[in-house]
C-alpha positions in Angstrom: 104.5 86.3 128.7 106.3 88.7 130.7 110.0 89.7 130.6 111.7 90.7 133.5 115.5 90.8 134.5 117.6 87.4 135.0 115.0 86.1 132.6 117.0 83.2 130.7 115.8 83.1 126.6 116.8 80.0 124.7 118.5 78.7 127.9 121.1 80.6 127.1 120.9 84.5 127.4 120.1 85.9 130.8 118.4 89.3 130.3 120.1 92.0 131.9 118.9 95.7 131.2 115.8 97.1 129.0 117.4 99.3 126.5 114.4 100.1 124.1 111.0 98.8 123.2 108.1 99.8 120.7 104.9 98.3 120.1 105.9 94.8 119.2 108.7 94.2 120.7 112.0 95.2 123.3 115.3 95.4 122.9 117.7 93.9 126.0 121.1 93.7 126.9 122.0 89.8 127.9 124.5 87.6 129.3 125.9 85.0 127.0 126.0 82.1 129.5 127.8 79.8 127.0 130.3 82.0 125.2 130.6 84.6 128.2 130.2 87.5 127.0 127.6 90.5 126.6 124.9 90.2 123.6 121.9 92.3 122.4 118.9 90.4 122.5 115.6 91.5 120.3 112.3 90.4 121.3 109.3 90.2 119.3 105.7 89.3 119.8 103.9 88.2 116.3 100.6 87.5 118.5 100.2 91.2 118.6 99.3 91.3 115.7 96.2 89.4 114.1 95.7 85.4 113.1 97.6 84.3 110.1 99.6 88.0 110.1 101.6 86.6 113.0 102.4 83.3 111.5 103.6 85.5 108.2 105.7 87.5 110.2 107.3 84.7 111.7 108.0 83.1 108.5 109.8 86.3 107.4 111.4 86.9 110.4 113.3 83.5 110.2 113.7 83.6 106.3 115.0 87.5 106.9 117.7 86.9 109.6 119.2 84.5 107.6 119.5 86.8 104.7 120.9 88.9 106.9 123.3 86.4 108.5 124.5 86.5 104.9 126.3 90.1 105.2 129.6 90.4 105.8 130.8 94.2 106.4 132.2 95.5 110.1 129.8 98.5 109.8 127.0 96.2 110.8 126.2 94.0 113.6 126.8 90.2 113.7 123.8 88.8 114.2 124.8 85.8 116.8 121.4 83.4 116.6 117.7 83.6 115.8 114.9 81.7 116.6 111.6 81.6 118.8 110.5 80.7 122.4 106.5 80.4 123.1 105.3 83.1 121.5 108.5 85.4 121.2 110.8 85.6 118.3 114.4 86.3 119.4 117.4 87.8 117.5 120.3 87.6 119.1 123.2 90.4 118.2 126.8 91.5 118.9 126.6 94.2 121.7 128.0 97.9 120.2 129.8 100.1 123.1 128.8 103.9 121.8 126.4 106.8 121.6 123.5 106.0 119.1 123.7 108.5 116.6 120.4 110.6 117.9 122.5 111.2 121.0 126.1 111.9 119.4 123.7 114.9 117.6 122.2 116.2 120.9 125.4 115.9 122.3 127.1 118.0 119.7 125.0 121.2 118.8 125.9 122.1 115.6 127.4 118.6 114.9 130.7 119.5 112.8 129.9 119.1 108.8 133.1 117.2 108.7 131.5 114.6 111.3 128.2 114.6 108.9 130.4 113.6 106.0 132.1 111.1 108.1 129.4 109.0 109.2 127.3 109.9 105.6 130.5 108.0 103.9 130.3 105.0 106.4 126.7 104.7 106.1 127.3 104.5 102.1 129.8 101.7 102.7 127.4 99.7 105.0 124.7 100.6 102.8 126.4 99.2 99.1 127.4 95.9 101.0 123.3 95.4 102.2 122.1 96.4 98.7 124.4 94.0 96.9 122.6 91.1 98.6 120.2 92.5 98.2 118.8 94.0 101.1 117.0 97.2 101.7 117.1 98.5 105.4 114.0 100.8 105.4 114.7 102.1 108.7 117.4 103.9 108.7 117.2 106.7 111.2 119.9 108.2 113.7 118.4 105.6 116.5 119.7 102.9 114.2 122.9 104.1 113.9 125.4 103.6 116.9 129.3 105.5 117.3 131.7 102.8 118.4 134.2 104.3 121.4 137.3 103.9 118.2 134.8 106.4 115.8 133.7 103.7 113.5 129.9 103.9 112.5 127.8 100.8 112.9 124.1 99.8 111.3 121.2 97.9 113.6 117.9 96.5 113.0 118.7 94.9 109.5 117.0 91.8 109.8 114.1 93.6 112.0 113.5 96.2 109.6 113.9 94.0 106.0 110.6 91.9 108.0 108.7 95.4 107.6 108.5 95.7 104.1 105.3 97.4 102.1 104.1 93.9 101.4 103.0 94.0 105.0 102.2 97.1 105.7 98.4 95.1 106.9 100.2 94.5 109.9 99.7 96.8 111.7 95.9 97.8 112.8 95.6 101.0 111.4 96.7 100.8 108.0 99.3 102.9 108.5 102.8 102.1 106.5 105.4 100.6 109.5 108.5 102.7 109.9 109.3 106.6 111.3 107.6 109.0 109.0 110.2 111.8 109.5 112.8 109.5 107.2 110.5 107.6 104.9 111.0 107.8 101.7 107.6 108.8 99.6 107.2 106.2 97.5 107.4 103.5 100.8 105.2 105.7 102.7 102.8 105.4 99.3 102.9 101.5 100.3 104.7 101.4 96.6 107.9 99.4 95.8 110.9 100.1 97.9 114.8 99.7 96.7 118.0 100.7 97.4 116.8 104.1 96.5 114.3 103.9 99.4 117.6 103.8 101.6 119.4 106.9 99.8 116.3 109.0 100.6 116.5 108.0 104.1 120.4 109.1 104.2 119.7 112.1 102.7 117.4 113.1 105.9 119.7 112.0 108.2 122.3 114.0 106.9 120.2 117.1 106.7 119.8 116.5 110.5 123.1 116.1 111.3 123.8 119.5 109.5 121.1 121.4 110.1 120.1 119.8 113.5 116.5 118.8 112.2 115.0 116.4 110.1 113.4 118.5 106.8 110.2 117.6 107.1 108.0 117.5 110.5 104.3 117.8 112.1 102.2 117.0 114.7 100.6 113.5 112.6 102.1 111.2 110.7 100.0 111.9 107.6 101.2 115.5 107.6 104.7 115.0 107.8 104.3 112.5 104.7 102.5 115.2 102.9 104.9 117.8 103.1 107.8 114.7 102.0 105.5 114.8 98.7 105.1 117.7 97.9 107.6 120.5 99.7 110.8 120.9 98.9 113.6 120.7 101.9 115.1 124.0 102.7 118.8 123.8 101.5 120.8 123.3 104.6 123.1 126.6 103.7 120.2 128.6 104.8 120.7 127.4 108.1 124.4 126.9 108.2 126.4 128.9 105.3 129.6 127.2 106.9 128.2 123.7 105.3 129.8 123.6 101.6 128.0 123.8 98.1 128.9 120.4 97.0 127.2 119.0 100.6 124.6 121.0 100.2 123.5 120.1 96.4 124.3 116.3 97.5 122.0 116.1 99.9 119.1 117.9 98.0 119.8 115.0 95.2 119.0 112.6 98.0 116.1 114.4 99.0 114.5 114.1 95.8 111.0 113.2 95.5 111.4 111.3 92.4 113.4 108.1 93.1 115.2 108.4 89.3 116.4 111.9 90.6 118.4 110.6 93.6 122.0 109.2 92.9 122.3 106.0 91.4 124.0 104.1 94.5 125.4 104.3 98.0 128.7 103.7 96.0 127.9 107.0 93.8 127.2 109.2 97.0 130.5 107.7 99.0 132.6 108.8 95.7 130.8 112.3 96.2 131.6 112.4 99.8 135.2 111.6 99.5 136.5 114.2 98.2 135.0 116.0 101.3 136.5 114.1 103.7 139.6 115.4 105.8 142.8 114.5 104.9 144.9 111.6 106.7 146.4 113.2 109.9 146.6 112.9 113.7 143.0 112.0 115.6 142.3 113.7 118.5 142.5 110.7 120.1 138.5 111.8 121.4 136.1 108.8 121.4 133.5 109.0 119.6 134.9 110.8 116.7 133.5 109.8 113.6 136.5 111.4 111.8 139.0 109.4 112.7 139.0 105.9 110.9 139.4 108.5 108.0 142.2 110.2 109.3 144.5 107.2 110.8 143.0 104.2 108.7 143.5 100.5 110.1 144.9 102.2 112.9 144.5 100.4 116.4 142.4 102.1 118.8 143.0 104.0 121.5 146.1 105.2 119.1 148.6 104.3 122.3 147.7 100.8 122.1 150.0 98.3 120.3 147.8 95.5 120.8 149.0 92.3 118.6 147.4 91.2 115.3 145.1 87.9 115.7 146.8 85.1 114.3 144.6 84.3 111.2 142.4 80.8 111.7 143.3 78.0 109.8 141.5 77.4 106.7 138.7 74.4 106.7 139.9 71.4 104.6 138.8 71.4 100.6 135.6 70.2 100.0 135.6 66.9 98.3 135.9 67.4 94.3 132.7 68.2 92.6 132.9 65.9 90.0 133.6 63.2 92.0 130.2 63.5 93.8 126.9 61.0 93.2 124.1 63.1 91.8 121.0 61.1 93.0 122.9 60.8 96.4 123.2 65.0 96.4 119.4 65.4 95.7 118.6 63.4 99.0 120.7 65.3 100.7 119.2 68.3 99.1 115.7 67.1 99.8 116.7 66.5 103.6 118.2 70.1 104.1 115.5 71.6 102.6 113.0 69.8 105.0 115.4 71.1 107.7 115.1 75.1 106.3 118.7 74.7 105.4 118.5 76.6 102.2 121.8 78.0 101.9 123.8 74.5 102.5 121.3 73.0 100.1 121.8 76.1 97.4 125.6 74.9 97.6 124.6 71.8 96.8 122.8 72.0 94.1 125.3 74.4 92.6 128.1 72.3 92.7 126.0 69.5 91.5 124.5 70.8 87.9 127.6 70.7 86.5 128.2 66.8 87.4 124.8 65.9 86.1 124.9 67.8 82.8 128.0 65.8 82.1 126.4 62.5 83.1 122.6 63.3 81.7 123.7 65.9 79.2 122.1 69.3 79.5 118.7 69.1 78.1 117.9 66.2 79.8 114.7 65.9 82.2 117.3 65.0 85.4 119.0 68.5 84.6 116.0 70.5 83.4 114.4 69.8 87.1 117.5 70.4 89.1 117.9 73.5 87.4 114.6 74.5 88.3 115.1 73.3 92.1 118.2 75.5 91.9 116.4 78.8 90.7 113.9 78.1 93.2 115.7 77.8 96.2 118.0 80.8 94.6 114.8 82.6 95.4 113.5 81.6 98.6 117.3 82.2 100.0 116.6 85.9 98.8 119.9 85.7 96.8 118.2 87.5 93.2 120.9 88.5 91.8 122.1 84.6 90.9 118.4 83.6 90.7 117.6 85.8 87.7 119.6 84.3 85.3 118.6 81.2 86.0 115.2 82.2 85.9 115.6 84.0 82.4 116.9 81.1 81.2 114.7 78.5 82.0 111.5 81.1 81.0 113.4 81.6 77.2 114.3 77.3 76.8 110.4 76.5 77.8 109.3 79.0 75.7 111.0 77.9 72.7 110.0 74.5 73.3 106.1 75.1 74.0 105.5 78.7 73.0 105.4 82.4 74.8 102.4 81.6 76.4 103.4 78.4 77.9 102.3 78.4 82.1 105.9 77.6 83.5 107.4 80.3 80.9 105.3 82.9 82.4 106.1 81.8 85.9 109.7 81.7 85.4 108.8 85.6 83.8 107.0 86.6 86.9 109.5 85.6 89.4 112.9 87.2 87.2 110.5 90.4 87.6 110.6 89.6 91.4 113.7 89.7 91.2 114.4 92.8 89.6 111.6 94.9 91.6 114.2 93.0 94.2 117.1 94.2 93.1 115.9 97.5 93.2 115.3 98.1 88.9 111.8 99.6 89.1 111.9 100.5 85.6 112.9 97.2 84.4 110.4 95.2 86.7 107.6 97.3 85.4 108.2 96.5 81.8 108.3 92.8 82.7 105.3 93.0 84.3 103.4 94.4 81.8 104.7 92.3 79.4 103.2 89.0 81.3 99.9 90.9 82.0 98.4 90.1 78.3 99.2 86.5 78.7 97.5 86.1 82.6 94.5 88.1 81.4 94.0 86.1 78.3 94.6 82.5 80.3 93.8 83.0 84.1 90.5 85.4 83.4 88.9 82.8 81.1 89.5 80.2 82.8 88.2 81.6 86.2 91.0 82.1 88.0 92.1 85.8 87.8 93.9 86.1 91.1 97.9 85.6 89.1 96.4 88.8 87.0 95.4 90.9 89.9 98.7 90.4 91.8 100.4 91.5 88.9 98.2 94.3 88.2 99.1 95.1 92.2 102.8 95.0 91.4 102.4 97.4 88.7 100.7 99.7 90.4 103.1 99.7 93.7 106.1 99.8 91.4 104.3 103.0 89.8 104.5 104.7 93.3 107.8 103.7 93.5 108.5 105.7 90.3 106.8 108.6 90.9 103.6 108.1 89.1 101.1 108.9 91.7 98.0 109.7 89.1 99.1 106.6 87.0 99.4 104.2 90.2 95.9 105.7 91.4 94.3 104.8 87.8 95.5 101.1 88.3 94.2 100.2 91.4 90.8 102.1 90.9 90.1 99.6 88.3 91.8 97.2 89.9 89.8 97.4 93.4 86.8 97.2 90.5 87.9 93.8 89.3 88.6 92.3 92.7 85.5 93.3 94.3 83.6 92.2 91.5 85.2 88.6 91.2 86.5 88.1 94.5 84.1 90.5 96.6 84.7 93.1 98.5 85.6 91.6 102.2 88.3 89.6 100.1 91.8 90.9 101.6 93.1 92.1 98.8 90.6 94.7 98.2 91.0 95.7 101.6 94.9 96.2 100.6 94.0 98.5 97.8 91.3 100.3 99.7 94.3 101.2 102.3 96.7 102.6 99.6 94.6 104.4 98.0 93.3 106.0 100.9 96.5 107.3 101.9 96.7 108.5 97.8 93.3 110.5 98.3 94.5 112.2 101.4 98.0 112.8 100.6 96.8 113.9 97.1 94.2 116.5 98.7 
C-alpha cells in the first residue's frame, strides 16, 4: 500500500508531510478533518515482518496504546486514536511544535550543563509517571525527545516502543534485539528482562551526550558498540568538560552502570539528585527553546508577555449510580459483552465495583465470588495494570493452596502470573525467586506427565531475568541446558530453541 500526500487514514486524517520513517513504519504530520486541527500520525506495517509475527504484533500494538492511553503526565504526548486500516496499524498523536532533542544538541555545541540537568529532571518526571503504570519506554534516545517552543520537555514513541519488548525481539530477521544500540541498556541488548532500570541506563547516555556531545559508547556495528556497553567503562564526562560538576558527573556514571542493582533505585531518586542542581527561580530569557525555564518561572504562561486567561475548568460528569445498588448477574453480562468488545478497562471498573456487592450477597468464599475474583485478576492482567493485579493474584494462589495444597494447578498459575507481574513491575530479584520457587512443582507435574513446555518457559524467564541482573555466566548455564531439554523433547526446529539459539549467540560473541 503506498502512502502518499493528501492520503486520508481512517477517513479522517489527511496526510500532510513525511517526517521520519524506519524499516516498519513512517511517521506523518496530518490534518484532523473532524476536530480541525494538526496531528501526528504513526504508520506501521506488521506484514513486514513474518506469518503469525505480524498478527502478534498487532495484538500488542492495540493492547499497548491503550496502556499507554492510560498515562496522564504533560511531558508526554496524548495519544488521540489507534487502530488499523488494510494492512497498516495507525497511532494517532498530539502534534509537538519544537526541536527534537538530537537537534537542540547540534544546535548548541557544548549544550549548557545547566540545560542537561534541565531536561535530565524532566525526563525523570515523565519517566516515574510511565513506570508507575507500569511501563518501560526502551527507546529513549534524543530523537524521542522533543523541546516545546515554552522549554518544556516532551516524550514520543511510548506505545511504539513498549510493542518492542525482548519478548519479541524474533521480529525482526536477523535476530538482532530491536532498538538503537548506542542507548541500550546491556541487559536488553542481552535479550534479558527489561525494567524501569532499563530506562535509567538509557538517561544516563543521553545525558552523557548532552554534556559531553557524544554518546559513551560507539562503533562501526552494532555488536561492537554493545560489547564495549558490557564491558568498558564510560569515560567520566569531567575529562571532557571540567566545567560539568562532581555530583553530575558521579550521577551519571551511577546510571551508566553495567549492573542494573548499581544504578539509582528510580527516576524519582535521580530527579531528587538533580534538583539540587537546578538553577534557582529567576527571570527566563524569554529564548524559546530553553529547557531552563519551566524551572526558573514555574506555571508561568508562555511567551512571559502573554496574559492569556485560565480555561474555565469542565464540569464534572454526574456520579455513577451507587455500587451497592447494582445487580450482580446483570454486571457480569455486561462484563462478558465489553470484554467481547476489547473494552477491558470499562469492564475492569466493573468488576471492581461489583465484588464488593456480591460478597455481601453470596458471602466471600462463595463459588459466585471466588470466580469473579478470578475474572478480575485476570483482566487486571491483560489491561497491563500489575500493580493491582498482584495482590489479587497472591491471594487467590495462597486461598487455593490452603484449600487443595501447594502443588494444586490453579495455585501455581496464580504463582506464575504474580511473578509476571513483578518481572513487570520492574523487581528482578523478586520475580526470580518466585520463579524458582514454582520450577520444582512444573518439573515434578508437567515433565511426567508429557507436557514440559510450562517448565521451559519458566526456565526461559529465569534465565532472561539472570541477564537482566547481571549474571551473564549463570544465564548462559540455564539455557545451555535448557536448549538441551527443548531440542530433545520438542526438537530442534521448534521456535523456542530457535529463541535460545539467538541469545545465546549474542552471549558467545559478546562474551569473546
Amino acid at each position: 500500500m503506498s502512502v502518499t500526500t493528501g492520503r486520508v487514514v481512517a477517513g479522517r486524517y489527511e496526510l500532510s508531510t513525511l517526517i521520519g520513517q524506519g524499516g516498519m513504519g513512517q511517521v506523518w504530520t496530518a490534518y484532523d478533518k473532524r476536530l480541525d486541527r494538526r496531528v501526528a500520525v504513526k504508520l506501521l506495517r506488521p506484514d513486514k515482518v513474518a506469518g503469525h509475527e505480524a498478527d502478534e504484533l498487532r495484538r500488542r500494538f492495540v493492547r499497548e496504546c491503550r496502556v499507554t492511553a492510560q498515562v496522564d503526565h504533560p511531558g508526554l504526548v496524548t495519544v488521540h486514536d489507534a487502530g488499523s486500516e488494510g494492512e497498516e496499524l495507525f497511532l494517532v498523536m498530539q502534534y509537538v511544535d519544537g526541536a527534537d532533542l538530537g537537534d537542540h544538541l547540534a544546535e548548541h555545541d557544548p549544550y549548557p550543563w545547566q540545560w542537561a540537568v534541565a531536561v535530565a529532571a524532566q525526563l525523570c518526571a515523565v519517566l516515574s509517571a510511565v513506570h508507575a503504570v507500569p511501563i518501560v519506554h526502551r527507546d529513549l534516545k534524543p530523537r524521542n525527545v522533543m523541546v516545546k517552543q515554552d522549554g518544556t520537555v516532551t516524550v514520543l514513541d511510548l506505545g511504539v516502543a513498549s510493542v518492542m519488548d525482548a519478548d519479541t525481539t524474533r521480529l525482526t530477521h536477523t535476530g538482532t534485539p530491536i532498538g538503537s544500540p548506542a542507548y541500550m541498556a546491556p541487559e536488553q541488548a542481552m535479550g534479558g528482562a527489561v525494567g524501569p532500570y532499563t530506562d535509567l541506563y538509557a538517561l544516563g547516555v543521553l545525558m552523557h551526550e548532552l554534556l559531553s556531545g557524544d554518546v559513551p559508547f560507539s562503533g562501526s556495528t552494532a555488536l561492537g558498540v554493545l560489547h564495549r556497553h558490557l564491558y568498558e567503562p564510560p569515560v567520566p564526562v569531567r575529562r571532557l568538560r571540567p566545567e560539568v560538576p562532581e555530583a553530575l558527573e558521579a550521577l551519571v556514571l551511577r546510571l551508566l552502570a553495567k549492573d542494573p542493582q548499581h544504578r539509582p533505585d528510580s527516576a524519582q531518586e535521580v530527579y531528587e539528585h538533580l534538583a539540587l542542581l537546578l538553577p534557582a527561580r529567576g527571570t527566563p530569557t524569554g529564548a524559546p527553546l530553553d529547557p531552563t525555564r519551566p524551572f526558573l518561572r514555574p506555571h508561568a504562561p508562555w511567551p512571559d508577555r502573554a496574559r492569556t486567561p485560565a480555561p474555565q475548568p469542565a464540569p464534572a460528569a454526574p456520579p455513577a449510580p451507587a455500587a451497592e445498588k447494582a445487580d450482580v448477574a446483570a454486571a457480569v453480562d455486561e462484563v462478558k459483552r465489553l470484554l467481547g468488545e476489547g473494552r477491558i478497562t470499562q469492564a475492569v471498573d466493573i468488576l471492581g465495583s461489583i465484588l464488593p456487592v456480591a460478597a455481601e450477597q453470596h458471602g466471600e468464599h462463595s463459588p459466585v465470588v471466588r470466580t469473579l475474583r478470578k475474572q478480575y485478576a485476570a483482566t487486571l492482567l491483560d489491561d497491563g495494570q500489575y500493580r493491582r493485579a498482584l495482590p489479587e493474584l497472591r491471594r487467590l494462589a495462597d486461598e487455593r493452596a490452603a484449600e487443595a495444597g501447594q502443588a494444586d494447578p490453579q495455585s501455581l498459575r496464580h504463582r506464575y502470573e504474580a511473578a509476571q507481574c513483578l518481572e513487570q513491575l520492574g523487581d528482578p530479584a523478586a520475580a526470580l525467586a518466585e520463579y524458582r520457587a514454582l520450577l520444582p512443582y512444573y518439573e515434578n507435574q508437567y515433565v511426567a506427565a508429557g507436557d514440559p513446555q510450562q517448565a521451559h518457559d519458566v526456565r526461559r524467564r529465569i534465565g532472561h531475568l539472570l541477564l537482566a541482573l547481571g549474571d551473564r555466566a549463570a544465564a548462559h548455564d540455564t539455557l545451555v541446558r535448557l536448549l538441551h531439554d527443548v531440542e530433545r523433547v520438542q526438537g530442534p526446529g521448534h521456535p523456542l530453541a530457535a529463541d535460545i539459539r539467538r541469545t545465546l549467540q549474542w552471549l558467545g560473541q559478546v562474551r569473546g
